[in-house]
Each structure stands twice: as C-alpha cells, then as structure tokens.
C-alpha positions in Angstrom: 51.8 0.3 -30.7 54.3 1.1 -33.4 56.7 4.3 -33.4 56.8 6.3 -36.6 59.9 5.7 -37.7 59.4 1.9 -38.4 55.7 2.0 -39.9 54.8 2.7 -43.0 51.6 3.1 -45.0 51.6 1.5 -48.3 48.3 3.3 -50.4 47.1 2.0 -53.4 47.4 4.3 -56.4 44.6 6.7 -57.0 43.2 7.9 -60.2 42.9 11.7 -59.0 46.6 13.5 -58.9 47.3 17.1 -58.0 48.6 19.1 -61.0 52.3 18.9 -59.6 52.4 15.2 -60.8 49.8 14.8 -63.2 52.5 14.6 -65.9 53.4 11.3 -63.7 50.3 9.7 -64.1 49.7 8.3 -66.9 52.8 5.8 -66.5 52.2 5.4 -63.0 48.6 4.2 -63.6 49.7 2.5 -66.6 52.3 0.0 -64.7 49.3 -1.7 -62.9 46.5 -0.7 -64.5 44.1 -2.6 -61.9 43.6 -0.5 -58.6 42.8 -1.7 -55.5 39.8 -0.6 -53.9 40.7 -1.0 -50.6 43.8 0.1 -48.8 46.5 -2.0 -47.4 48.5 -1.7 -44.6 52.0 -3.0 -45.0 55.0 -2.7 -42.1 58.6 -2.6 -42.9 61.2 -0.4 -41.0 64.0 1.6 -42.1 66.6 -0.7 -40.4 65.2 -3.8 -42.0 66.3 -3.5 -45.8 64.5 -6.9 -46.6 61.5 -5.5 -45.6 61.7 -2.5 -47.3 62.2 -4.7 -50.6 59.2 -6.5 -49.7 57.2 -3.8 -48.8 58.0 -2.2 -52.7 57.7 -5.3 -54.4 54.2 -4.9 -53.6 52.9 -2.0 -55.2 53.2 0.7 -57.7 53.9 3.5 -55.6 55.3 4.4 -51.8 54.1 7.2 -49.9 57.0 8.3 -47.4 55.4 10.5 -44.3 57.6 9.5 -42.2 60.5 11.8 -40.7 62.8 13.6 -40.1 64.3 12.1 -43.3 68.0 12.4 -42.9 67.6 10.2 -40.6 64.9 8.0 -42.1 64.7 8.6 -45.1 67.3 7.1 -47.9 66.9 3.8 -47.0 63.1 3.8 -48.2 63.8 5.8 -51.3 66.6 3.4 -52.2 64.4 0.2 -51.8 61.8 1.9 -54.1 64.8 2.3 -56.8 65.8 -1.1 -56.6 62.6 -2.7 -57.0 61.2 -0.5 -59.7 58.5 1.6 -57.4 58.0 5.0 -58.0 58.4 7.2 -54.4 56.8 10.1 -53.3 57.0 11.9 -49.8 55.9 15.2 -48.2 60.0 16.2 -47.0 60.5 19.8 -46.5 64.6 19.2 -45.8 66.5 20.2 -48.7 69.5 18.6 -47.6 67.8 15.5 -48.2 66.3 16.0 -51.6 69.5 17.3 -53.1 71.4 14.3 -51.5 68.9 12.3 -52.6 68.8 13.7 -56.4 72.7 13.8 -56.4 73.0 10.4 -55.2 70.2 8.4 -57.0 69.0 10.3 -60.5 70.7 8.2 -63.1 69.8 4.8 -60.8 66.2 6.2 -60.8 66.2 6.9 -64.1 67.5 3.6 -65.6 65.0 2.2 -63.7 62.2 4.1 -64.6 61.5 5.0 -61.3 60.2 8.4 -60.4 61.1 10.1 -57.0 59.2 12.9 -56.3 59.8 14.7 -53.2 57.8 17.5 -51.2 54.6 17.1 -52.0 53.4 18.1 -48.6 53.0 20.9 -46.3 56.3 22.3 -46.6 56.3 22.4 -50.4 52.8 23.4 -51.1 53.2 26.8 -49.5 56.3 27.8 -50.7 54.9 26.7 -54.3 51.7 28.6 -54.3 53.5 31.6 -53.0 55.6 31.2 -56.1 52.6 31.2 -58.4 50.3 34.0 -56.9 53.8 36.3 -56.9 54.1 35.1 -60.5 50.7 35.6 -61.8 50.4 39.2 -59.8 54.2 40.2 -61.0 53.9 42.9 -63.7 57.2 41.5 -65.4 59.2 38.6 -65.4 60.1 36.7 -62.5 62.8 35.3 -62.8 63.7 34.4 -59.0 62.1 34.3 -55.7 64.0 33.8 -52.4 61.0 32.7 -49.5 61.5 32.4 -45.9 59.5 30.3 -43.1 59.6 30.8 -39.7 58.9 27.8 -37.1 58.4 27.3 -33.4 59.2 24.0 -31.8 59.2 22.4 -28.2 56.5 20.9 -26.1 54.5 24.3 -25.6 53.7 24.1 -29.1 52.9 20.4 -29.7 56.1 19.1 -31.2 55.5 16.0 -32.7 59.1 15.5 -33.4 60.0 14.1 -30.5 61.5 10.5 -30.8 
C-alpha cells in the first residue's frame, strides 16, 4: 500500500483536451508525437528528487493529483521544469500557484515548459460561474469576486487526513 503523498500517476498524453488548454496542444502532442496506448504507472515521491527527475524524464506530461500542495507540491513542479515536461494539476490553493508562478515563470519559460495549474474541481466551478455570469451580464464584466464554502472532519469524509 502506498500513501498519497509519495505516488504518483504518470498518464500518457491524450489527443482530446478541454478548451482551457487546447491552445497547449498542439506543442504538447508535437514533442512526442507517438502516444502510448496503454498507461503506465510510474512511482517517485516528493522527498526523493532523483526520482522525481526520473519519473519526468519519461514522458511528455505530469499530471499532479496529489495534495495538499504546499506541502507537496513544488518539488514535482520543479522536476518537471528541469527536465523539460510540461505539468499540470487540479490545485485549488492560491498560495501555491502564485508562489509557484512567482518563483518559476521565466525557468519555465526558457525551458519551454508549460505549468498549468487548477484544472480540477476547484477551478472548474469557479470558471464556469465566470462564464455563465459573463454571457448572462447585460454589460461588461469587468470583475467577479466568488466565494466557496467547505466542510471538513471525519463526519463528512475528509480525505485529507495524512
């Protein structure tokens, strides 16, 4: 059995992309244009940076799922950076993406590495709130403030308990 923090689960790029990152595609598909048809499984954990390297050495494209990502978090994104693959993960904590975006945006970049962060349940939400207010908004929108409301603990299932 392996705890969530030190597993991770490498998937092989896909053709279909939501449109959030369909403008990534075409170089994402483009840097290894031969997809795999089955999925591999591939372990490395957060407090094993060789591993990490290994684990991004291997593909085109990392998947994070795995948080909370302050605590978890960096050292996959900064692997991916470093070994020129592109990283994606479902993070709803902004302190993490702006850290993230402060601290590793010109690296990325220079690398041609793409990080793109919350594509998951705690983005999705929030981001077709945004579009239904801006498509039903007689005007221009020009900000939106949005608020969400959580219950934790074990009489709700909290899965966040390492």
């Amino acid at each position: 059995m392996y705890s969530c923090k030190s597993v991770y689960v490498f998937l092989s790029v896909e053709r279909r992309w939501s449109n959030r990152c369909s403008h990534c595609s075409t170089n994402l598909v483009s840097a290894k244009p031969e997809l795999m048809s089955e999925v591999g499984i591939i372990l490395a954990d957060v407090g094993d940076l060789a591993s990490l390297a290994t684990m991004c050495k291997q593909g085109v494209v990392v998947l994070n799922c795995v948080g909370p990502y302050r605590f978890y978090g960096e050292p996959v994104v900064k692997a991916c950076i470093e070994n020129g693959t592109h990283y994606m993960d479902i993070c709803g904590e902004p302190q993490f993406l702006e850290g993230m975006q402060l601290k590793y945006q010109s690296q990325a970049a220079e690398n041609g590495v793409y990080v793109i962060g919350s594509c998951g349940f705690d983005s999705i939400p929030a981001d077709m709130g945004i579009q239904f207010t801006r498509d039903h908004f007689k005007g221009t929108l020009t900000a939106v403030e949005s608020f969400l409301t959580i219950s934790t603990g074990p009489e709700v299932g909290n899965t966040n308990q390492l």
